[in-house]
KOLMAR-36052 format. One record per atom (N, C-alpha, C): atom name; residue number from 1; x, y, z. Coordinates in steps of 0.001 Angstrom, whole numbers. Last residue first. Example, Ala and Ser with C-alpha at 12.3 -4.5 7.8 and 13.67 -1.06 7.14 Angstrom:
! residues 2
<vexmar><site>N</site><pos>2</pos><x>12850</x><y>-2250</y><z>7080</z></vexmar>
<vexmar><site>CA</site><pos>2</pos><x>13670</x><y>-1060</y><z>7140</z></vexmar>
<vexmar><site>C</site><pos>2</pos><x>12900</x><y>30</y><z>7870</z></vexmar>
<vexmar><site>N</site><pos>1</pos><x>13190</x><y>-5690</y><z>7800</z></vexmar>
<vexmar><site>CA</site><pos>1</pos><x>12300</x><y>-4500</y><z>7800</z></vexmar>
<vexmar><site>C</site><pos>1</pos><x>13200</x><y>-3300</y><z>7800</z></vexmar>
This chain:
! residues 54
<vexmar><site>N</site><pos>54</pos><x>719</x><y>-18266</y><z>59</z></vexmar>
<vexmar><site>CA</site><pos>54</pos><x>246</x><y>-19030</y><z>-919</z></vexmar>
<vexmar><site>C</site><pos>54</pos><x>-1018</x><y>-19879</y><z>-1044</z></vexmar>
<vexmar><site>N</site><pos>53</pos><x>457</x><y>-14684</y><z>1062</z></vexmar>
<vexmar><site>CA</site><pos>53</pos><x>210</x><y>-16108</y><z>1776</z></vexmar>
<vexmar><site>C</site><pos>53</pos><x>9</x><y>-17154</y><z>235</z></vexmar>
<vexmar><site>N</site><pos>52</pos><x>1843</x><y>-11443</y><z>1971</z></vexmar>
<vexmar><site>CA</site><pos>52</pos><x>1212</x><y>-12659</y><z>859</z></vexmar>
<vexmar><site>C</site><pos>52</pos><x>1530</x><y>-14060</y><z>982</z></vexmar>
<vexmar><site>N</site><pos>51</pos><x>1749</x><y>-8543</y><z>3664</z></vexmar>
<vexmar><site>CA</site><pos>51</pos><x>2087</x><y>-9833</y><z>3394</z></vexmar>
<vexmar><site>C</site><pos>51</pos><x>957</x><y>-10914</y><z>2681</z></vexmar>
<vexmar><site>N</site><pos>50</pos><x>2212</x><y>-5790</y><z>2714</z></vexmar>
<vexmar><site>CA</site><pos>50</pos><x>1146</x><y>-6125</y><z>2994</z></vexmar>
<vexmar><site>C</site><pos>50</pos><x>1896</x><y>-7974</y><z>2783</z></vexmar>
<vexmar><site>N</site><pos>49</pos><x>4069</x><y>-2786</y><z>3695</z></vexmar>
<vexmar><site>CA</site><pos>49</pos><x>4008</x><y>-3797</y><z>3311</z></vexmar>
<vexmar><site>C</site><pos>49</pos><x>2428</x><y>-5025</y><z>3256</z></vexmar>
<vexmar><site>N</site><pos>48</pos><x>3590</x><y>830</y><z>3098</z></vexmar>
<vexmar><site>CA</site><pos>48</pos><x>3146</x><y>-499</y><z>4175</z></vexmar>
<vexmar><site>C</site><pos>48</pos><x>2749</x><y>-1955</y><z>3127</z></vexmar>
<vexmar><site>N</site><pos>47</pos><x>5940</x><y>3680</y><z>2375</z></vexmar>
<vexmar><site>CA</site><pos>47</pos><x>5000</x><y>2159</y><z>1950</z></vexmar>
<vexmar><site>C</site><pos>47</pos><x>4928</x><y>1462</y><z>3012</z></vexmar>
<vexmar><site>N</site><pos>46</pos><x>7065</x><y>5933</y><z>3101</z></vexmar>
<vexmar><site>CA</site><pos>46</pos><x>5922</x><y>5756</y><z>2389</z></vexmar>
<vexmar><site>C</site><pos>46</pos><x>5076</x><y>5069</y><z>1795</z></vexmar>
<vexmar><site>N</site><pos>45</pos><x>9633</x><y>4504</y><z>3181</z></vexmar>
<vexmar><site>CA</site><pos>45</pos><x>8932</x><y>5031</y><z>4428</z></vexmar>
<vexmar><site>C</site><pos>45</pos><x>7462</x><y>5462</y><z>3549</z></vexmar>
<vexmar><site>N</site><pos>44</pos><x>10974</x><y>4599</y><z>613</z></vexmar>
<vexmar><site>CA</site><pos>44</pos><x>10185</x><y>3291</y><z>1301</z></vexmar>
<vexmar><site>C</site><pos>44</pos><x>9009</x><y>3654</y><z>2532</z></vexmar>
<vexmar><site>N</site><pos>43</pos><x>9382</x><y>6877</y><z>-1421</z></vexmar>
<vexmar><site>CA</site><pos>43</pos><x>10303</x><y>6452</y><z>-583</z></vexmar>
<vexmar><site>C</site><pos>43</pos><x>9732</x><y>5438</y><z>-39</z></vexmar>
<vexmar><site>N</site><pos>42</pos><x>8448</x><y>6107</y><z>-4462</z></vexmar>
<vexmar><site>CA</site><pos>42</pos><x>8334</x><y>6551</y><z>-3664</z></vexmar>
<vexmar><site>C</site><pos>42</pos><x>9767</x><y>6100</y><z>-2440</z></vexmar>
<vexmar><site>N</site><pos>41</pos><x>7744</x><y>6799</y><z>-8053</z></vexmar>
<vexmar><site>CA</site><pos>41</pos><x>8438</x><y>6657</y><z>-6932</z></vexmar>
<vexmar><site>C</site><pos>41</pos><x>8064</x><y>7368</y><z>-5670</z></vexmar>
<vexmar><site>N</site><pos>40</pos><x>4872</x><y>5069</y><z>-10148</z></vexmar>
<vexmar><site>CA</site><pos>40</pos><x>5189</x><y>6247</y><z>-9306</z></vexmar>
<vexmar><site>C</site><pos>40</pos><x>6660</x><y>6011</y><z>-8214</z></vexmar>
<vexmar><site>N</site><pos>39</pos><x>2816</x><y>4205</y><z>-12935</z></vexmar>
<vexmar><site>CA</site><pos>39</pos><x>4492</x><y>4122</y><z>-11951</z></vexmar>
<vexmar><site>C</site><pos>39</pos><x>4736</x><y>5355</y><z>-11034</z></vexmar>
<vexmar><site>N</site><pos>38</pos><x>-494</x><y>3920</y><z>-13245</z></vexmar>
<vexmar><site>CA</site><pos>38</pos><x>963</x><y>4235</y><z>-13726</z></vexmar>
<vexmar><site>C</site><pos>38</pos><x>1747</x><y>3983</y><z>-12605</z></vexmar>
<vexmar><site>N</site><pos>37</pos><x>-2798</x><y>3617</y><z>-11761</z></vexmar>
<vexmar><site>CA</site><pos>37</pos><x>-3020</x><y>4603</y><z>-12538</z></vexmar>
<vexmar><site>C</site><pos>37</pos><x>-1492</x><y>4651</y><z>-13203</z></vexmar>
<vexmar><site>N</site><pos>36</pos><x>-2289</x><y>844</y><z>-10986</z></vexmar>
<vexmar><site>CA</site><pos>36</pos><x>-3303</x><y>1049</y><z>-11861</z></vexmar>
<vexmar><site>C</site><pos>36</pos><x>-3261</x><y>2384</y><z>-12269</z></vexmar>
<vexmar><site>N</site><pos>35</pos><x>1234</x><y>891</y><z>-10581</z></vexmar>
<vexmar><site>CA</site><pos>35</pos><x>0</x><y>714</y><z>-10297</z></vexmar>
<vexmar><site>C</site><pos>35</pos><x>-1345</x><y>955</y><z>-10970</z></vexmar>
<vexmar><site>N</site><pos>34</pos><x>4528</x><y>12</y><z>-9479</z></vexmar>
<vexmar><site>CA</site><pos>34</pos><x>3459</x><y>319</y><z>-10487</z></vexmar>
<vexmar><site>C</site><pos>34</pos><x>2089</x><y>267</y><z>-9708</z></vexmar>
<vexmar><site>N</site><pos>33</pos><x>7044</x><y>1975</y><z>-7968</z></vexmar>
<vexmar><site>CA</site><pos>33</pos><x>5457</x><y>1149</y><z>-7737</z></vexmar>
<vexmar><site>C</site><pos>33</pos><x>4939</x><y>1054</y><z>-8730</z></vexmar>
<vexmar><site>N</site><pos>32</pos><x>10150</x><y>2384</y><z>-7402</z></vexmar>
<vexmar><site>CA</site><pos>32</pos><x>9561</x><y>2701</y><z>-8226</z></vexmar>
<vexmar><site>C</site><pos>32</pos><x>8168</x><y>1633</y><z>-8590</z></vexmar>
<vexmar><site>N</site><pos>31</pos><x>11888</x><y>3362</y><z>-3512</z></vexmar>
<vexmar><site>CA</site><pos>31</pos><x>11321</x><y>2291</y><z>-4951</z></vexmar>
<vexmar><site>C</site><pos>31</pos><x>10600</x><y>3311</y><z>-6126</z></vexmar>
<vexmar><site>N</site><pos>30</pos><x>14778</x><y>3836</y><z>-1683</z></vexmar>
<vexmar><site>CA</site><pos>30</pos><x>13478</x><y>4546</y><z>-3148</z></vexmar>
<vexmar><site>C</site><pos>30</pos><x>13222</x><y>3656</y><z>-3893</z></vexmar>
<vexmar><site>N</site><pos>29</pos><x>16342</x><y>2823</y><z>-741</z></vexmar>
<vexmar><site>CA</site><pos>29</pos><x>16005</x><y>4218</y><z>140</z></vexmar>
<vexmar><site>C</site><pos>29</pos><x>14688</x><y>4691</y><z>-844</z></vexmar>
<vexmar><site>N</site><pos>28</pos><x>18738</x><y>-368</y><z>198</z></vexmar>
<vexmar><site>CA</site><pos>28</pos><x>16920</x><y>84</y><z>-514</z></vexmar>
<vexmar><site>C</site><pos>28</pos><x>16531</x><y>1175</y><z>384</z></vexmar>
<vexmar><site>N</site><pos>27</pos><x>22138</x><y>378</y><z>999</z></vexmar>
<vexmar><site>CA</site><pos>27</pos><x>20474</x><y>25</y><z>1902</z></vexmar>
<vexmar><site>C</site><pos>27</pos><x>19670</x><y>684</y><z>567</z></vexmar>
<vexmar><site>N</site><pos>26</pos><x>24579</x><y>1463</y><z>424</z></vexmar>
<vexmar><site>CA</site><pos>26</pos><x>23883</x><y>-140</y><z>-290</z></vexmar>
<vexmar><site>C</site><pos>26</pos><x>22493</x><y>-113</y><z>251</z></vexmar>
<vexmar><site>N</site><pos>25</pos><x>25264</x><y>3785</y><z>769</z></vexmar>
<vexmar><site>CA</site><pos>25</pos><x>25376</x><y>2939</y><z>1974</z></vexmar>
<vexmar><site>C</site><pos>25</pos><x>24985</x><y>1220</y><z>1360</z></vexmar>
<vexmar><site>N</site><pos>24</pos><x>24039</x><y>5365</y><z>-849</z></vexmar>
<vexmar><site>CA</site><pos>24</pos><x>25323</x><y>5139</y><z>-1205</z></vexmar>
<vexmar><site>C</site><pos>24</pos><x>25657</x><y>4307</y><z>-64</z></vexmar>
<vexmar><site>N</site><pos>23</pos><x>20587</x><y>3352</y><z>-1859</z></vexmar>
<vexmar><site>CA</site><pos>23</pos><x>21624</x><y>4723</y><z>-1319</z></vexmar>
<vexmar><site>C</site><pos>23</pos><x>23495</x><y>4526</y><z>-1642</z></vexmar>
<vexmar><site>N</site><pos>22</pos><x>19166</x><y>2392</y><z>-4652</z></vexmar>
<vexmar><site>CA</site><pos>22</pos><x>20015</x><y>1973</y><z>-3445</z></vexmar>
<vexmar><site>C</site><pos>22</pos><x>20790</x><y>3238</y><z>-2743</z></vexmar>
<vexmar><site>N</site><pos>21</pos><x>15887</x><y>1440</y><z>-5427</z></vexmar>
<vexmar><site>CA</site><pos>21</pos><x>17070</x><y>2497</y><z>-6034</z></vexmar>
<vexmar><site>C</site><pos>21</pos><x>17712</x><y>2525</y><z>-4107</z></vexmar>
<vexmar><site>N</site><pos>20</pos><x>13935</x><y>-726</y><z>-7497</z></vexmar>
<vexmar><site>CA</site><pos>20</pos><x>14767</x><y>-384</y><z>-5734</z></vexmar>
<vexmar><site>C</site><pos>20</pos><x>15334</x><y>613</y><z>-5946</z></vexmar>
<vexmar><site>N</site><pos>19</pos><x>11168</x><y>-1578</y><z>-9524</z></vexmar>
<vexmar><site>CA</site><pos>19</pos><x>12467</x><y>-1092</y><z>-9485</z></vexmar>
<vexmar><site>C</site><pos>19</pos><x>12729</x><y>-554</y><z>-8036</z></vexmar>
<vexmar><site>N</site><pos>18</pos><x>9048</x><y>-2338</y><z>-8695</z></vexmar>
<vexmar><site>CA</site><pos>18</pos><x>9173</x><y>-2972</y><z>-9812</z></vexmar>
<vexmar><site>C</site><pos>18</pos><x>10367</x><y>-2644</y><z>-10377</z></vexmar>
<vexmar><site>N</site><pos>17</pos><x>5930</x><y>-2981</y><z>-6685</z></vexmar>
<vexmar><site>CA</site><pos>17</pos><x>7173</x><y>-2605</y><z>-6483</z></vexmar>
<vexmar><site>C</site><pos>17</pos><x>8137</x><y>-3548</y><z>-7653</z></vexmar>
<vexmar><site>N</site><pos>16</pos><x>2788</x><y>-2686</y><z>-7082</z></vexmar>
<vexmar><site>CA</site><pos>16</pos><x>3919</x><y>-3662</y><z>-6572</z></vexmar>
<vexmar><site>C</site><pos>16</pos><x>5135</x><y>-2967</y><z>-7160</z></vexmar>
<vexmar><site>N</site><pos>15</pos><x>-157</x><y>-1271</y><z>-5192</z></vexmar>
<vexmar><site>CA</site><pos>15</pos><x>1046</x><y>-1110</y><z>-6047</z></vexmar>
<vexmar><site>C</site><pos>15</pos><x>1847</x><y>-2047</y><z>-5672</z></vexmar>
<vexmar><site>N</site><pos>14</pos><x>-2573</x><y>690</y><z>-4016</z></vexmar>
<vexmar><site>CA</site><pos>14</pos><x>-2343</x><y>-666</y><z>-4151</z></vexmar>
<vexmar><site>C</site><pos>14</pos><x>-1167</x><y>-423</y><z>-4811</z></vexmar>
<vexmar><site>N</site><pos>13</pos><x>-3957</x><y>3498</y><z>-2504</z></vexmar>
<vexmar><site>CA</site><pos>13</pos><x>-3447</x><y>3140</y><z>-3358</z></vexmar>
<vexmar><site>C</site><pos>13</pos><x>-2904</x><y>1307</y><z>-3471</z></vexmar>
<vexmar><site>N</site><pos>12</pos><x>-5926</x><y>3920</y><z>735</z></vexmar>
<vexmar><site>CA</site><pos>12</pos><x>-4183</x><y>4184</y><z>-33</z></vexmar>
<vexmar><site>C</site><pos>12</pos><x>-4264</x><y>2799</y><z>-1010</z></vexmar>
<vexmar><site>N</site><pos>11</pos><x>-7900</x><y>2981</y><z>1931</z></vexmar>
<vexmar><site>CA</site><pos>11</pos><x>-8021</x><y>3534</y><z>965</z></vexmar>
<vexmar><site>C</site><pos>11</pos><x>-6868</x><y>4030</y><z>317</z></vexmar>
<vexmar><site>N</site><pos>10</pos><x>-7064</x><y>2759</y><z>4983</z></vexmar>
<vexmar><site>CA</site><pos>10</pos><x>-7796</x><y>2112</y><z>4234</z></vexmar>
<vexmar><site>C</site><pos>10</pos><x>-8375</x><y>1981</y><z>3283</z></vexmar>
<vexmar><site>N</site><pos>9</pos><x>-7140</x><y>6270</y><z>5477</z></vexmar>
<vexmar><site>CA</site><pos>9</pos><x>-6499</x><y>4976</y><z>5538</z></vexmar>
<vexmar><site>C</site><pos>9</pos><x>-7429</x><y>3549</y><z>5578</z></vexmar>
<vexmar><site>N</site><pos>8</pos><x>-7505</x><y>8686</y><z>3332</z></vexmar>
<vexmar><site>CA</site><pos>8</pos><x>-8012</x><y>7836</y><z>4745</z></vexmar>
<vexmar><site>C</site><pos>8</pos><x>-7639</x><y>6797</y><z>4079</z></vexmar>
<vexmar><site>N</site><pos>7</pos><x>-5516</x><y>10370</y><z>449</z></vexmar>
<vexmar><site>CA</site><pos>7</pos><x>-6702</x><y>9410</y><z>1440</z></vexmar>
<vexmar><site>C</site><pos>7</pos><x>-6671</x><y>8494</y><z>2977</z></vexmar>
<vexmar><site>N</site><pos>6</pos><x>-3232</x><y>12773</y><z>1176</z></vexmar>
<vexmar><site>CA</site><pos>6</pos><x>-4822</x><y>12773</y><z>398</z></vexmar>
<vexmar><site>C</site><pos>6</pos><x>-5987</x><y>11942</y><z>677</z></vexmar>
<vexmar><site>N</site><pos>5</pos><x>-1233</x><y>11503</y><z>2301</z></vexmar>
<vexmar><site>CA</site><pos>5</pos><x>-2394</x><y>12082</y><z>2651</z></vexmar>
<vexmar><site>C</site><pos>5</pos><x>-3261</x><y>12500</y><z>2594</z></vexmar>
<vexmar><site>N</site><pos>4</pos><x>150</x><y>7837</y><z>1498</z></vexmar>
<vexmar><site>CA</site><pos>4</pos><x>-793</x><y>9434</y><z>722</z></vexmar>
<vexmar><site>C</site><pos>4</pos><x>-1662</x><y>9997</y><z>1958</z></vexmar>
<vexmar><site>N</site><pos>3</pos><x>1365</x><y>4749</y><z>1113</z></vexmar>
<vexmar><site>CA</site><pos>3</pos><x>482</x><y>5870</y><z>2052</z></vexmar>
<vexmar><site>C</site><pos>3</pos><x>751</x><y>7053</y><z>1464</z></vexmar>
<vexmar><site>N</site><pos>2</pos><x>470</x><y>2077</y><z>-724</z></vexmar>
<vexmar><site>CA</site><pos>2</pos><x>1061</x><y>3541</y><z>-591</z></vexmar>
<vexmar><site>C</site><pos>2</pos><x>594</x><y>4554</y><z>315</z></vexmar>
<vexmar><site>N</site><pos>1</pos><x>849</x><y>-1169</y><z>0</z></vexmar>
<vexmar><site>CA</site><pos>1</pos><x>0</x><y>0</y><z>0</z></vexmar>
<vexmar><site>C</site><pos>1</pos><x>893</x><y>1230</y><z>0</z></vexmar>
């Protein structure tokens, strides 16, 4: 999920993650999300993981 303050929670955006972009430390600091309206970057801190069960 993408968090946005534009919407109440439980209503942020959906998106999978489809490029990382690495700091100069090596640590993941910026993804790039696709999503139904297009690609967007974000910082990680601006995403809540959602876990996936087989």
């Amino acid at each position: 999920m993408i968090l946005e303050k534009t919407n109440q929670r439980g209503h942020w955006p959906l998106g999978r993650v489809v490029e990382v972009f690495k700091g100069p430390d090596g640590h993941v600091r910026v993804v790039r999300v696709k999503t139904s309206k297009g690609d967007i970057t974000r910082s990680i801190t601006k995403l809540s993981l959602l876990e996936v069960t087989d």
